[in-house]
Biopython code that builds the backbone (N, CA, C, O; Angstrom):
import numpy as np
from Bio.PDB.StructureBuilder import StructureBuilder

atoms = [
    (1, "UNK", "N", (-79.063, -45.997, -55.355)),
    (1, "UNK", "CA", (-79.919, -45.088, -56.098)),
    (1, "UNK", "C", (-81.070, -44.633, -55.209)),
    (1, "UNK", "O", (-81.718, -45.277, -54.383)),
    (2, "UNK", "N", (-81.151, -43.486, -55.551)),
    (2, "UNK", "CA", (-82.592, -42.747, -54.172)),
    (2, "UNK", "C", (-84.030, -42.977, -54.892)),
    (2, "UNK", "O", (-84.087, -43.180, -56.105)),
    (3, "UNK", "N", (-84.877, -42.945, -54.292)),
    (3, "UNK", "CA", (-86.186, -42.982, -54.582)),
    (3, "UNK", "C", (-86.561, -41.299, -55.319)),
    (3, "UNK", "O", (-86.241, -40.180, -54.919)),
    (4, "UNK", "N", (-87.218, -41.660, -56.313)),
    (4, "UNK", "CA", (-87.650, -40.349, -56.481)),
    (4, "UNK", "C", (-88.927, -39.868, -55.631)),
    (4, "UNK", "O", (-89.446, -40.723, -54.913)),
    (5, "UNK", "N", (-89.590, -38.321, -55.651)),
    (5, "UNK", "CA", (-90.486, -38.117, -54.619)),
    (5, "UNK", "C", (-90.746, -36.950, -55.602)),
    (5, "UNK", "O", (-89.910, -36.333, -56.262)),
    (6, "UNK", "N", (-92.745, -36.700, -55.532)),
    (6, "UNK", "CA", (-93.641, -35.985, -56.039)),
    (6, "UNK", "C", (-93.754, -35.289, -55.489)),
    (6, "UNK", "O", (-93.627, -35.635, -54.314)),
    (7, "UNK", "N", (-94.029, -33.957, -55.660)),
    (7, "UNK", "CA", (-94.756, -32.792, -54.957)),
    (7, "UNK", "C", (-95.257, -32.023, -55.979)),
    (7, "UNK", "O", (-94.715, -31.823, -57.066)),
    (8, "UNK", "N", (-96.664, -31.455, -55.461)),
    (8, "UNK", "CA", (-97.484, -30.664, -55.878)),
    (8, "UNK", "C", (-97.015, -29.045, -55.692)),
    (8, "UNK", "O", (-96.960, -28.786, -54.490)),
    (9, "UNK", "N", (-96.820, -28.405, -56.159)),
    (9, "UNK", "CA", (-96.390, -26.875, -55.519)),
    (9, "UNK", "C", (-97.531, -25.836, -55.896)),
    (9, "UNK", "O", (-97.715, -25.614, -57.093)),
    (10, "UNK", "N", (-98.257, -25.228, -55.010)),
    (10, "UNK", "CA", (-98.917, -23.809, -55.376)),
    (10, "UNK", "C", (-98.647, -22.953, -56.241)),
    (10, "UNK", "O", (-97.714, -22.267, -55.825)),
    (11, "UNK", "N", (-99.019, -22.601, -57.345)),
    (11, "UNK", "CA", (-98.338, -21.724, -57.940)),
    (11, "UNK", "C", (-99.092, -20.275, -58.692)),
    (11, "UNK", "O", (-99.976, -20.448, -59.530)),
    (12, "UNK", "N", (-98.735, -19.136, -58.378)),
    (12, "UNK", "CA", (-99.417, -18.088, -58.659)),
    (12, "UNK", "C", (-99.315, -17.246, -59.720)),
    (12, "UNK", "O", (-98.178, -16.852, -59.977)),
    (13, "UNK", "N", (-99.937, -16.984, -60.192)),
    (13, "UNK", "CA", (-99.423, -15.558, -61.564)),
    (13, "UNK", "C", (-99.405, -16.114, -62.901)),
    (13, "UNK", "O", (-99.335, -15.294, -63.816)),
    (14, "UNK", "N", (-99.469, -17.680, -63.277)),
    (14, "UNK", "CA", (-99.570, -17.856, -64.673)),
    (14, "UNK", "C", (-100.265, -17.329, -65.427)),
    (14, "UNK", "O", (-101.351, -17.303, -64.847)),
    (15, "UNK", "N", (-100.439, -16.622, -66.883)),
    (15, "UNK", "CA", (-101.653, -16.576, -67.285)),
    (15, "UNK", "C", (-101.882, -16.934, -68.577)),
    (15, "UNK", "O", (-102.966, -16.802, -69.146)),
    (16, "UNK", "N", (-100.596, -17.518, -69.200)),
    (16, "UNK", "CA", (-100.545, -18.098, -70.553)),
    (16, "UNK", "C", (-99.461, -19.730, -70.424)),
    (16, "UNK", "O", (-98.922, -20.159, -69.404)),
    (17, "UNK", "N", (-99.431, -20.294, -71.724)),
    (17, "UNK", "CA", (-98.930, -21.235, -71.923)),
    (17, "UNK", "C", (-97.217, -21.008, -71.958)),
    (17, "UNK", "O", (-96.376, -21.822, -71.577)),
    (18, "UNK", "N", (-96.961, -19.557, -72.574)),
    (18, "UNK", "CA", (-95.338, -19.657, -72.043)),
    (18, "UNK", "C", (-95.214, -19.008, -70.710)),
    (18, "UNK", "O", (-94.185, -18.334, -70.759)),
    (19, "UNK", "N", (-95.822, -18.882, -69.439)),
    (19, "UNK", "CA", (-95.808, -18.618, -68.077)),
    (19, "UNK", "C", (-95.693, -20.237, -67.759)),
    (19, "UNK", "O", (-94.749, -20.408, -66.987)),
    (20, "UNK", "N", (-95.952, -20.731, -67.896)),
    (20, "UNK", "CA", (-96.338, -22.448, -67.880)),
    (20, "UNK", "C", (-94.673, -23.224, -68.298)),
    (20, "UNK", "O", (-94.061, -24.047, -67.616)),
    (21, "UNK", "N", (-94.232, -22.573, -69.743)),
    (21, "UNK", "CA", (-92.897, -22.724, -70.032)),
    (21, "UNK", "C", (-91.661, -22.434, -69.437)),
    (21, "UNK", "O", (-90.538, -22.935, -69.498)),
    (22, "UNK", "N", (-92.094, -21.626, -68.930)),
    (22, "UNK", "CA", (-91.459, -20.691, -68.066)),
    (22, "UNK", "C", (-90.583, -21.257, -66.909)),
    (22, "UNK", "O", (-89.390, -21.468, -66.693)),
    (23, "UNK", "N", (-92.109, -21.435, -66.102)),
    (23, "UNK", "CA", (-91.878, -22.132, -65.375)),
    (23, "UNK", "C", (-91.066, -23.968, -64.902)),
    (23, "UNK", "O", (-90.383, -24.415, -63.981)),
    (24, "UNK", "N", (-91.703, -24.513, -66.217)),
    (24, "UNK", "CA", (-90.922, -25.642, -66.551)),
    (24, "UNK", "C", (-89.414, -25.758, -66.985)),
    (24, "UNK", "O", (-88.537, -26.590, -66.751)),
    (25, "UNK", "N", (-89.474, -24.386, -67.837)),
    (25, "UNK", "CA", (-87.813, -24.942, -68.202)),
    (25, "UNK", "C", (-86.642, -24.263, -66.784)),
    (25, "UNK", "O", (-85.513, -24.745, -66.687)),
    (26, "UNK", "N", (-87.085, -23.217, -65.864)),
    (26, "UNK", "CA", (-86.256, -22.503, -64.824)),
    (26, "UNK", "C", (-86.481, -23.682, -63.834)),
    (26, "UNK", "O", (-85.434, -24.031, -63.289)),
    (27, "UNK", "N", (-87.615, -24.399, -63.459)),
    (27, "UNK", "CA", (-87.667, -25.562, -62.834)),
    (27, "UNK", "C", (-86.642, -26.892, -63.255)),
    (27, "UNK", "O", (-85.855, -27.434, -62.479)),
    (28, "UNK", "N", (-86.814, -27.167, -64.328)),
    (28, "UNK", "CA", (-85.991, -28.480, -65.324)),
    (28, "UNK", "C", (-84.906, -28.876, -65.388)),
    (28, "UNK", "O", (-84.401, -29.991, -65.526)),
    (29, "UNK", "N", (-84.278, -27.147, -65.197)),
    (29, "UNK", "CA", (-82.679, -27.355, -65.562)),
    (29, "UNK", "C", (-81.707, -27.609, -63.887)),
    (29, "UNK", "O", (-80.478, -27.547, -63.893)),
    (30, "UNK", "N", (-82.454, -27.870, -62.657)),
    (30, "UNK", "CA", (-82.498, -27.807, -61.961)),
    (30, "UNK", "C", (-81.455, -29.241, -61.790)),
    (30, "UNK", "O", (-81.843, -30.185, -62.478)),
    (31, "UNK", "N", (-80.300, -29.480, -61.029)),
    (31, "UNK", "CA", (-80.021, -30.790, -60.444)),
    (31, "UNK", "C", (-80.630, -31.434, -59.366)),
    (31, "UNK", "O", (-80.585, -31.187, -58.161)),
    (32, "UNK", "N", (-81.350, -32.514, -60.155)),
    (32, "UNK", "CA", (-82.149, -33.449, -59.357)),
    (32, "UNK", "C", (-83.815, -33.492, -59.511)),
    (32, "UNK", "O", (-84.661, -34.080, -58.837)),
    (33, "UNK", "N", (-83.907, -32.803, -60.436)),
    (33, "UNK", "CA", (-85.645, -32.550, -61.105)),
    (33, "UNK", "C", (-85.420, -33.402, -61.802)),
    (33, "UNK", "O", (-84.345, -33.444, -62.401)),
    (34, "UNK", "N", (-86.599, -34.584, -61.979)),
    (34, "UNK", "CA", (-87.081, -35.504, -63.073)),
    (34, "UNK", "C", (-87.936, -34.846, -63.901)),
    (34, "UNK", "O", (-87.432, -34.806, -65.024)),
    (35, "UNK", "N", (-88.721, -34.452, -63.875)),
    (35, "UNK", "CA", (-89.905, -33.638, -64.394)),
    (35, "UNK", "C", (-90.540, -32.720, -63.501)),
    (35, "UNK", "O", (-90.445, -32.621, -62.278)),
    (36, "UNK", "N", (-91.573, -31.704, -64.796)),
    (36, "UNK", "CA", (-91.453, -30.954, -64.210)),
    (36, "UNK", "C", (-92.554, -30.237, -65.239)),
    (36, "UNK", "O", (-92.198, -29.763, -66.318)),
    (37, "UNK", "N", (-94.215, -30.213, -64.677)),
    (37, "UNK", "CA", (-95.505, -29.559, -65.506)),
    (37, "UNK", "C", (-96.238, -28.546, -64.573)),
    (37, "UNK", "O", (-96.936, -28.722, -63.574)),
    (38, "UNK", "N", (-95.743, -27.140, -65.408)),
    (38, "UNK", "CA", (-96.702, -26.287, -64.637)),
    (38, "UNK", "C", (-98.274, -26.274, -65.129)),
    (38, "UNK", "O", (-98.598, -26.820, -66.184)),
    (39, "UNK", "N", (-99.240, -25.594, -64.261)),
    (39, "UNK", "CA", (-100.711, -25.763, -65.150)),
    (39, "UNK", "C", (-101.439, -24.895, -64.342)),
    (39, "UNK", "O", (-101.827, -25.021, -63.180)),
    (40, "UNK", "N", (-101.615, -23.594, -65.504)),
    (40, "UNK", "CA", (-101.994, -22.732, -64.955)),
    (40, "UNK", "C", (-103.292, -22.494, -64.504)),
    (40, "UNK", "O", (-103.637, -21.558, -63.783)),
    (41, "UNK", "N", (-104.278, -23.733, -65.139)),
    (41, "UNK", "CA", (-105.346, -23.556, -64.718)),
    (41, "UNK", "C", (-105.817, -24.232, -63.217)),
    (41, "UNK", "O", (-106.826, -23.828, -62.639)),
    (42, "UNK", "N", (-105.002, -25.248, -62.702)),
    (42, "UNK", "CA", (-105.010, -26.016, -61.469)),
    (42, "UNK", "C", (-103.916, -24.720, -60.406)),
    (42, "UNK", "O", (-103.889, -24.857, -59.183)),
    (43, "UNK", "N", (-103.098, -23.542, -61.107)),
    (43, "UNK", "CA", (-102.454, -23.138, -60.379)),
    (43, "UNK", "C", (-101.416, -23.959, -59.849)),
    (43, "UNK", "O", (-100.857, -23.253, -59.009)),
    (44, "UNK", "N", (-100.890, -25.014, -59.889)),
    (44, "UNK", "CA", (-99.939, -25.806, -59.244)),
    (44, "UNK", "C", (-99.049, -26.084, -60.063)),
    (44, "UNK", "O", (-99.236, -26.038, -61.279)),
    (45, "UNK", "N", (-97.608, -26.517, -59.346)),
    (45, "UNK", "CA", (-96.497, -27.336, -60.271)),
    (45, "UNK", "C", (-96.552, -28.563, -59.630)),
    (45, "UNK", "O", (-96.472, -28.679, -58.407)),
    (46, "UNK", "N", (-96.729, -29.788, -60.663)),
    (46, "UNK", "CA", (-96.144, -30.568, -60.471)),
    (46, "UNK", "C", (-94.968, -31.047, -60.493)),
    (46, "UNK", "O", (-94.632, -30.709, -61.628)),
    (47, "UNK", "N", (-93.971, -31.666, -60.003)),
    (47, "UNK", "CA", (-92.300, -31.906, -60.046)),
    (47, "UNK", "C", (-92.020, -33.308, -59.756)),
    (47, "UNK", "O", (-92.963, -34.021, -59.416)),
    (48, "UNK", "N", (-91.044, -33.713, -59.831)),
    (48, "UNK", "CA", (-90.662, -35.676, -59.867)),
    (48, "UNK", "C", (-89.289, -34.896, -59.755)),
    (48, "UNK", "O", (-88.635, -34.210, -60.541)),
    (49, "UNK", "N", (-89.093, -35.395, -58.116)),
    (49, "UNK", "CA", (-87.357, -35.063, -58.272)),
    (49, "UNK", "C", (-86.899, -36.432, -57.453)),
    (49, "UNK", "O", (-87.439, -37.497, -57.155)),
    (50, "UNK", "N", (-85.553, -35.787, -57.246)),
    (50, "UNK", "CA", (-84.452, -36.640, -56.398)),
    (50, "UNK", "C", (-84.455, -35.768, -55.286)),
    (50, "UNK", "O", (-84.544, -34.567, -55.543)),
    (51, "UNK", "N", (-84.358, -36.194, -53.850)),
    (51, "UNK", "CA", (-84.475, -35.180, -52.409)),
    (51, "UNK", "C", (-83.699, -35.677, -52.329)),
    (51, "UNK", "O", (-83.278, -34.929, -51.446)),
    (52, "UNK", "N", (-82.269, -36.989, -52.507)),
    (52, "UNK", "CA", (-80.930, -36.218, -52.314)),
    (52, "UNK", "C", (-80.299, -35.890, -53.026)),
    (52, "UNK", "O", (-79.257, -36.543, -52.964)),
    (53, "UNK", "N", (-80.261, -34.613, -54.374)),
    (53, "UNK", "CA", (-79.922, -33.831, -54.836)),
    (53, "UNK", "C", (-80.453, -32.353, -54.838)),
    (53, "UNK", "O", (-79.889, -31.290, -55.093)),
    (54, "UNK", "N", (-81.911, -32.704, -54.413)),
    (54, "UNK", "CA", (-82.348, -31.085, -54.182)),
    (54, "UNK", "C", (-83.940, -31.151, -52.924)),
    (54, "UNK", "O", (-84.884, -31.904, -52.685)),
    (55, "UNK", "N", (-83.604, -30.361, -52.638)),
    (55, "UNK", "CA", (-85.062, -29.956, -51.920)),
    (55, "UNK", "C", (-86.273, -29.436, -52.459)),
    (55, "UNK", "O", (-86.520, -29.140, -53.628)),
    (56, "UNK", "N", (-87.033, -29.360, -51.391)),
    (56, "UNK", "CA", (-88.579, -28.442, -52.258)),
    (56, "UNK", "C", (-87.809, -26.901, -51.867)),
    (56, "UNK", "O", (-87.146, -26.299, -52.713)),
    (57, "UNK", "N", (-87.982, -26.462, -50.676)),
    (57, "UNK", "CA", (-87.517, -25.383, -51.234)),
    (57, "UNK", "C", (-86.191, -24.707, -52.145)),
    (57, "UNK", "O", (-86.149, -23.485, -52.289)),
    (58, "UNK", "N", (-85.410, -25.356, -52.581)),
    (58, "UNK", "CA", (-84.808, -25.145, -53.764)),
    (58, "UNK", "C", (-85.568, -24.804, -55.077)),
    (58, "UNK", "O", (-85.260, -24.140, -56.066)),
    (59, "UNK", "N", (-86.351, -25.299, -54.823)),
    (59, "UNK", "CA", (-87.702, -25.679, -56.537)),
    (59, "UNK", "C", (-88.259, -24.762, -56.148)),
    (59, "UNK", "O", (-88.351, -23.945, -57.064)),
    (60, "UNK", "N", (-88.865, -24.295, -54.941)),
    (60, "UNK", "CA", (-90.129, -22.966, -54.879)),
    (60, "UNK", "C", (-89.337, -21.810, -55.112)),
    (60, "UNK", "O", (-89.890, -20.869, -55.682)),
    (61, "UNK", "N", (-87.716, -21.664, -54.659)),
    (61, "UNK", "CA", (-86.955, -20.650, -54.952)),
    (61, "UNK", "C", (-86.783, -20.272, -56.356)),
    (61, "UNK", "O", (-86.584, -19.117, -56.733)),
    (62, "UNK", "N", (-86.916, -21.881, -57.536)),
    (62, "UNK", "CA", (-86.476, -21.285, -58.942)),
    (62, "UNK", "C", (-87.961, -20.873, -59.258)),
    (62, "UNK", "O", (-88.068, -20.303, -60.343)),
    (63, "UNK", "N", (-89.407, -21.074, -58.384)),
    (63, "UNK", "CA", (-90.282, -20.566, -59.332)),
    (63, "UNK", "C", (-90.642, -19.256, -59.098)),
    (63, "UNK", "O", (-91.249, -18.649, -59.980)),
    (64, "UNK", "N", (-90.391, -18.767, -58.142)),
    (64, "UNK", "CA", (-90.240, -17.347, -57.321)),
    (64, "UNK", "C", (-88.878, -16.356, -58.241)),
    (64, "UNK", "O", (-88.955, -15.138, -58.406)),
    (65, "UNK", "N", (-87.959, -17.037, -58.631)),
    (65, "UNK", "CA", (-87.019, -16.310, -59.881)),
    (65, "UNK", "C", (-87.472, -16.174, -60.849)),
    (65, "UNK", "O", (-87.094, -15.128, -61.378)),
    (66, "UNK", "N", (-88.400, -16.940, -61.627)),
    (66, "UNK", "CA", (-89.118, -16.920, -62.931)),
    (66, "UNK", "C", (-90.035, -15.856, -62.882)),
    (66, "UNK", "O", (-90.746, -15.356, -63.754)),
    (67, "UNK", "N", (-89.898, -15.645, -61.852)),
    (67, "UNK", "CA", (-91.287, -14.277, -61.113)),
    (67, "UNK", "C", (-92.984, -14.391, -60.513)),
    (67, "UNK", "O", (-93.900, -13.570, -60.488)),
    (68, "UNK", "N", (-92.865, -15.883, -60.045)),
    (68, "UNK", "CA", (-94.074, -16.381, -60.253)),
    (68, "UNK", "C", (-94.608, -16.570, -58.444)),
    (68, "UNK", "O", (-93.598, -16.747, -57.763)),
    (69, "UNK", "N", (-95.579, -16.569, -57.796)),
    (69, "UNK", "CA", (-95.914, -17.048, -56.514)),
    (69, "UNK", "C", (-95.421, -18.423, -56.295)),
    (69, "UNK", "O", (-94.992, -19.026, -57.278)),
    (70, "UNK", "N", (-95.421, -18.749, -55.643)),
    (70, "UNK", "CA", (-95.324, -20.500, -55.112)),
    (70, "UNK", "C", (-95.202, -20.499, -53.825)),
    (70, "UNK", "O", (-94.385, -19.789, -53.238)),
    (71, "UNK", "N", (-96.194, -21.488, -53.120)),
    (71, "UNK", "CA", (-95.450, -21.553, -52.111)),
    (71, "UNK", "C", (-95.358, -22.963, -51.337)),
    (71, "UNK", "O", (-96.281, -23.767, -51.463)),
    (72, "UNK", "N", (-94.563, -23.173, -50.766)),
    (72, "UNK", "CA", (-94.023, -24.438, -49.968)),
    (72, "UNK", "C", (-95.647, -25.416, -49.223)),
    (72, "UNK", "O", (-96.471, -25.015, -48.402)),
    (73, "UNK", "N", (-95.557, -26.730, -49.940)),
    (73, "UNK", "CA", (-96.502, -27.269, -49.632)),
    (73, "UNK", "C", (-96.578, -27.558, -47.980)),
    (73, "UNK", "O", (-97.551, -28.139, -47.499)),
]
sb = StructureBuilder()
sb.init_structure("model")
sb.init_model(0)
sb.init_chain("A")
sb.init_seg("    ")
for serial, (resi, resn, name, xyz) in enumerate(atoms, 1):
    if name == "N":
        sb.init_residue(resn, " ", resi, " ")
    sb.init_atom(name, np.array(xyz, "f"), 0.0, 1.0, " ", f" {name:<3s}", serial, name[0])
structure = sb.get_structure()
């Protein structure tokens, strides 16, 4: 079993609570995301994944589809 691993991600353009949703559920459904809280007022995502099932940039790619800034810590 792998260790899970935190990252903080930059994140740009929220400006409500479903931008925030948004972001969480296009992040969530992700293989290998544990969790997963955007917050628009810190600007950042937090994430709890598995890195051997997915990468960070995999995750900055789904928040950049949701339509949002992010960028690679």
């Amino acid at each position: 079993m792998s260790e899970e691993a935190r990252i903080e991600i930059p994140t740009h353009g929220m400006h409500c609570r479903s931008c925030e949703a948004l972001i969480e559920l296009s992040v969530g459904e992700l293989d290998g995301v544990v969790s997963v809280k955007a917050d628009r007022a810190a600007e950042v995502t937090h994430v709890e994944y598995d890195p051997s099932k997915i990468d960070v940039a995999a995750i900055v790619d789904a928040i950049r589809s949701a339509g949002y800034q992010a960028d690679l810590p």
